[in-house]
N, C-alpha and C positions, 0 to 999 in steps of 0.2 A: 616456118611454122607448120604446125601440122592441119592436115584440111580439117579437121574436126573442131580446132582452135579459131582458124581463120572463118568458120560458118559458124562457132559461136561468138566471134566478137561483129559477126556482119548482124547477125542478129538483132546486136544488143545496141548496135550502133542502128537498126533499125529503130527499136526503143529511143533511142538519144532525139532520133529525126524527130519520131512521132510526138513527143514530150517539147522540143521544139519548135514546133508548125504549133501545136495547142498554143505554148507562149506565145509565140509571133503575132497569133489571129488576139487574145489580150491583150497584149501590149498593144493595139491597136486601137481596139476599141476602147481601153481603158485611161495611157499614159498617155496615148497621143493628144488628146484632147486637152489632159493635166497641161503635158509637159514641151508639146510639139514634137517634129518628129523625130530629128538629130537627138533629142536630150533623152526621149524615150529609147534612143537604140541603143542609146549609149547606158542607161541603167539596164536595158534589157541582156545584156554581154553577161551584169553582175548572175542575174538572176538565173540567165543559161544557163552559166557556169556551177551554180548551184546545183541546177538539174543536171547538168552532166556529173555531179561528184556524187548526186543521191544515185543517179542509174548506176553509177558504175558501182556503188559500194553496194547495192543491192543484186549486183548480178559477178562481180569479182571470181567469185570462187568459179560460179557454171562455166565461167570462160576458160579454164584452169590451163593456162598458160602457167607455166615454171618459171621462167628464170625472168633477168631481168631484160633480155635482151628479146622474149619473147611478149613483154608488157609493152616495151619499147616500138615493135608491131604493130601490137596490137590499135596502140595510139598512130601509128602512122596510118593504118588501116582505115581510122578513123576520120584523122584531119584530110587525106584523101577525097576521101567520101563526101566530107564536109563542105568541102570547097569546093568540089564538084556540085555538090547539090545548090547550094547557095547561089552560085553562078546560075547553073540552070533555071530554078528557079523563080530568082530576080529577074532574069533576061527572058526567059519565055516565055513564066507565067506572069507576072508582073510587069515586062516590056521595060525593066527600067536603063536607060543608057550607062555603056561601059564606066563613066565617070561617076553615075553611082555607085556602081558595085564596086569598084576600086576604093571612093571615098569609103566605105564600111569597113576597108584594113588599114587604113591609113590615118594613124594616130596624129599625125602633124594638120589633118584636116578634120578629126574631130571621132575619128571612126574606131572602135574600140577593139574591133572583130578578130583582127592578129593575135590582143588577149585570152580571147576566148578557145580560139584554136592553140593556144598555146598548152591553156587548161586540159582541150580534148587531148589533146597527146600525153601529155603528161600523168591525168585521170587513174588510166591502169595501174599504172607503178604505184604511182600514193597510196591508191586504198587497197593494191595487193599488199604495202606493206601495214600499212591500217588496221587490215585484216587479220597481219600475220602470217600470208601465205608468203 
């Protein structure tokens, strides 16, 4: 990819974070109370996923990646990122042990997160072709 592409999907995947950490800090104070806190992570995937498909359909084109192999990047670019920060995150700012953050991808224990990162990957492509580009 070209650097110009890879600094605007770092960008926008900035965007993604910050739209993310906002959920996070709600869902918290909001669902966890509803719902506890496995049930609230697990609606909260839905609703990422959401905002990751509004960031990306709102910033698609400024990324202007071409082809499809360059969308495909762009999302790796992203799940990258993701799971790095997540990780981070969980474990340095929140202290939470390895069995948490594992449990958060692991569908067989309740954790919906591998979903989501499926979505971030995938994100660019769909709403480049959404788009039309």
């Amino acid at each position: 990819m070209a650097p110009t592409i890879v600094l605007r999907a770092f960008t926008v995947w900035l965007l993604i974070f910050a739209a993310e950490v906002a959920h996070g800090v709600l869902r918290t104070l909001y669902l966890v109370p509803l719902f506890g806190d496995l049930r609230s992570r697990q609606l909260g995937v839905a609703v990422g996923s959401g905002l990751i498909l509004l960031v990306t359909w709102l910033t698609v084109k400024w990324i202007a990646a071409q082809s499809p192999r360059q969308w495909r990047g762009v999302g790796f670019l992203w799940v990258t990122l993701m799971i790095g920060a997540e990780v981070a995150v969980g474990r340095f700012a929140f202290g939470y042990p390895w069995v948490r953050i594992v449990e958060d991808f692991d569908p067989t224990r309740g954790g919906f997160l591998a979903l989501g990162m499926l979505v971030l990957y995938l994100a660019p492509g769909w709403m480049a072709r959404l788009r039309g580009l």
